[in-house]
C-alpha positions in Angstrom: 56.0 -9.8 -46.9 55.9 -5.8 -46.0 53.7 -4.5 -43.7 51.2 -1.5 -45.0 51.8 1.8 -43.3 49.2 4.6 -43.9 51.0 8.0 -43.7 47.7 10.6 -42.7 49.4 14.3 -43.3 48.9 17.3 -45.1 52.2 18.2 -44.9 54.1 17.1 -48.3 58.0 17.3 -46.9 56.8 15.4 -44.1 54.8 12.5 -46.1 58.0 12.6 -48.8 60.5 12.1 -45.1 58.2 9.3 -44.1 58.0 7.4 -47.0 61.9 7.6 -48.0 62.2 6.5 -44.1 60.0 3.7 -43.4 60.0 2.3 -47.5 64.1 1.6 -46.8 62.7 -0.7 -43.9 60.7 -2.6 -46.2 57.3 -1.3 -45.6 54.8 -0.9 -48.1 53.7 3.3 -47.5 50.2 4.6 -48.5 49.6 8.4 -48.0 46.9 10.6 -47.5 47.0 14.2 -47.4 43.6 14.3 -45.3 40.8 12.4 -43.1 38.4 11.8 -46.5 41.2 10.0 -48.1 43.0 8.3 -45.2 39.3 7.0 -44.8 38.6 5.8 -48.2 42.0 4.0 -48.4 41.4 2.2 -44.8 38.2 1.2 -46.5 39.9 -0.1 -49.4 43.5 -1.4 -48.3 44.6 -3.9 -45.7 46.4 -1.5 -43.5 48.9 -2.6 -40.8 49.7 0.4 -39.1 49.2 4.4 -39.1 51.2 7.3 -38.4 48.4 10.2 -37.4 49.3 13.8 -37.8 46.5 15.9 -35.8 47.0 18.6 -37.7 44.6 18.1 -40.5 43.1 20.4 -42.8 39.3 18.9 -43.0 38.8 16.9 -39.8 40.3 17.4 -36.2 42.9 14.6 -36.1 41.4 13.3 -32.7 38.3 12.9 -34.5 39.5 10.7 -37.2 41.4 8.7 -34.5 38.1 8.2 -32.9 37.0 7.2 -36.4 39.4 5.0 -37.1 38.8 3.3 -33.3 35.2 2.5 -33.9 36.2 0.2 -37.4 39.6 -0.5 -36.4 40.0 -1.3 -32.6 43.3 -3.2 -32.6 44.9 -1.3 -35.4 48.3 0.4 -34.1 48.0 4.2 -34.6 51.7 6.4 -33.8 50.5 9.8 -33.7 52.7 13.2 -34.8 52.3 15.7 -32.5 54.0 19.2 -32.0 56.1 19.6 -29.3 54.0 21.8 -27.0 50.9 20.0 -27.4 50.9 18.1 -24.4 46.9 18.2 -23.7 46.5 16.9 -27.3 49.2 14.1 -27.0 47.3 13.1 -24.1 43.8 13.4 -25.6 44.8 11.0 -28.7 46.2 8.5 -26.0 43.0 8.5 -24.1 41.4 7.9 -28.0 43.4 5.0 -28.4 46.8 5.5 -30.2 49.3 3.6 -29.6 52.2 5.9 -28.5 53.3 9.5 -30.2 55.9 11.2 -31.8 56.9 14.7 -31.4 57.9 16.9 -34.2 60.8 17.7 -35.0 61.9 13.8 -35.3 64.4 11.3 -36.3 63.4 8.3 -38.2 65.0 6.0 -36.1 62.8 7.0 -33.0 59.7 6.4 -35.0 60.8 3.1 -36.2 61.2 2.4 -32.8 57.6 3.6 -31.8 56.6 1.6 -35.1 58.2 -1.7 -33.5 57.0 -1.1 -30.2 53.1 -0.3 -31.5 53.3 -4.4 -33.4 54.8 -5.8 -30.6 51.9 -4.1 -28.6 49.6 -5.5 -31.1 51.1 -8.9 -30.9 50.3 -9.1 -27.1 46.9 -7.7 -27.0 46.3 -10.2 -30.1 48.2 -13.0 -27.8 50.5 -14.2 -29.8 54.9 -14.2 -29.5 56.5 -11.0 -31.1 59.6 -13.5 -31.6 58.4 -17.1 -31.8 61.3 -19.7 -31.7 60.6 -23.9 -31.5 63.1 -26.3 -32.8 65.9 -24.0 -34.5 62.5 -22.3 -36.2 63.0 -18.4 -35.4 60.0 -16.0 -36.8 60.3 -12.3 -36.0 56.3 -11.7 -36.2 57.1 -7.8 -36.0 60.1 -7.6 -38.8 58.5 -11.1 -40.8 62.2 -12.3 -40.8 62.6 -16.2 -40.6 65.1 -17.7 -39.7 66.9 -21.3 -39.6 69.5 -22.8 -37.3 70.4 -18.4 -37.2 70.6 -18.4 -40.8 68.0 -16.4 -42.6 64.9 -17.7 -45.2 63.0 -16.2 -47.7 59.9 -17.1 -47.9 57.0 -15.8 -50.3 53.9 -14.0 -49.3 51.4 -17.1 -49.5 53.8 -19.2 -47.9 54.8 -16.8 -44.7 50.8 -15.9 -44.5 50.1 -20.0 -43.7 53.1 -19.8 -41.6 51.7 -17.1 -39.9 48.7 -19.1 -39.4 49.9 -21.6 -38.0 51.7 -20.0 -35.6 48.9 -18.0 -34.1 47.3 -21.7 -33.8 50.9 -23.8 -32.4 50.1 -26.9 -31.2 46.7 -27.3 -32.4 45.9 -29.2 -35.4 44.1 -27.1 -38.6 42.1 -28.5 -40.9 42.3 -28.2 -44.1 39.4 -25.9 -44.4 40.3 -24.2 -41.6 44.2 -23.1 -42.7 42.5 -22.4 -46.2 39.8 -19.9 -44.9 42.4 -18.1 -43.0 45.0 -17.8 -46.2 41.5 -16.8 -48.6 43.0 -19.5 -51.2 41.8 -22.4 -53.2 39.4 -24.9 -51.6 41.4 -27.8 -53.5 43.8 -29.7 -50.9 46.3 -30.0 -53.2 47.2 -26.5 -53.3 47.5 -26.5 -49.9 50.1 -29.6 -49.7 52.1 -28.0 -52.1 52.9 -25.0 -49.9 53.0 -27.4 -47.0 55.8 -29.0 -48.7 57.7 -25.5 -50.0 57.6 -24.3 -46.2 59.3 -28.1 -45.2 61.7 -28.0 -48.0 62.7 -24.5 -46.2 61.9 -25.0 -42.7 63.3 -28.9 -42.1 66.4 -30.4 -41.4 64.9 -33.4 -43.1 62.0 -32.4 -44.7 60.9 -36.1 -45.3 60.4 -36.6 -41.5 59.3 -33.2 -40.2 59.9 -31.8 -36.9 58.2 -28.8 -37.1 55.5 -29.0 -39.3 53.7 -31.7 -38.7 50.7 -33.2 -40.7 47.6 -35.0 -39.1 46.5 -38.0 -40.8 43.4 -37.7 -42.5 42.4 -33.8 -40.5 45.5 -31.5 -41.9 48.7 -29.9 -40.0 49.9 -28.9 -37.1 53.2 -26.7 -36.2 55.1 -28.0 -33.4 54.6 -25.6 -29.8 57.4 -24.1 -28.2 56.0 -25.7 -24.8 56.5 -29.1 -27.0 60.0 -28.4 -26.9 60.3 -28.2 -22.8 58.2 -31.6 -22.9 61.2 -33.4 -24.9 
């Protein structure tokens, strides 16, 4: 499932760069040309991350970052910045972003920034950038899973109650509770279907689970890392 990058920059070469750039890595790329529209589509989309030019044409960019900070406190922003505007890459820092880029740049610096901002997000949000338990590996910043090394496709719904249950390892989820977070069906049979597509993928034997473990009569649990230490 791609993550959803809002590009905020008047400039059209630049917003054309960034989404030939960051769409080949698999992210899903909304643009806005200026704060009133970077504004209406953070009201509108689920947004993972934003790159912040401060050089916009109907709001001071450190403005809109402070915008964007009072709605959105954990949401990674990378800003763009010219290359003598030190006070200003400083000022947005103090705001909030994340980290900066400086223009001119290469697109495999900012992807680095962009990896670096998740992981960031990952820690202040306490969970694993990389989370690994029983030959299970799940890149939380990339959403590449893999098994015993080799790598699994998964569909949106079914990496989203992964995803889940990995912010919750170790604990048992009710049924309720694993369906709020997903925003599905309240019927329990949808979610043992899914259950079972993520075993069929995720298991050795998928008729006596290791990872994924169900609790009788409350709903699932996936197996902690520390579980793996214990045994």
């Amino acid at each position: 499932m791609s993550l959803n990058i809002l590009v905020i920059d008047d400039e059209p070469p630049i917003r054309k760069l960034l989404r030939m750039g960051l769409a080949t890595q698999g992210y899903a790329i909304f643009e806005a040309p200026n704060a009133r529209i970077a504004l209406d589509l953070l009201a509108k989309e689920a947004i993972d991350l934003i790159i912040l030019d401060l050089g916009l044409p109907d709001m001071r960019g450190h403005d809109l970052l402070r915008r964007i900070r009072e709605d959105h406190r954990d949401l990674p922003v990378v800003v763009l910045s010219s290359r003598d505007d030190e006070p200003g890459k400083v000022e947005a820092l103090d705001l909030g972003a994340d980290d900066y880029v400086t223009k001119p740049f290469g697109i495999g610096e900012l992807l680095a920034r962009i990896r670096a901002a998740l992981r960031h997000q990952l820690a202040v949000q306490g969970e694993r950038a990389l989370f690994e338990v029983d030959g299970l590996s799940v890149d939380l910043v990339r959403r590449i899973v893999r098994v015993r090394g080799a790598e699994v496709k998964l569909t949106p719904r079914e990496y989203d109650f992964l995803r889940v249950l990995i912010q919750h390892a170790g604990k048992a989820l009710t049924h309720a509770q694993l369906m709020k977070e997903v925003s599905t069906s309240s019927d329990p049979q949808y979610l043992r279907v899914y259950m079972r597509q993520l075993r069929l993928k995720l298991e050795a034997d998928p008729e006596r689970p290791r990872i994924l473990l169900t609790e009788t009569g409350i709903g699932y649990r996936l197996r902690a890392p520390e579980d793996d230490a214990r045994t």
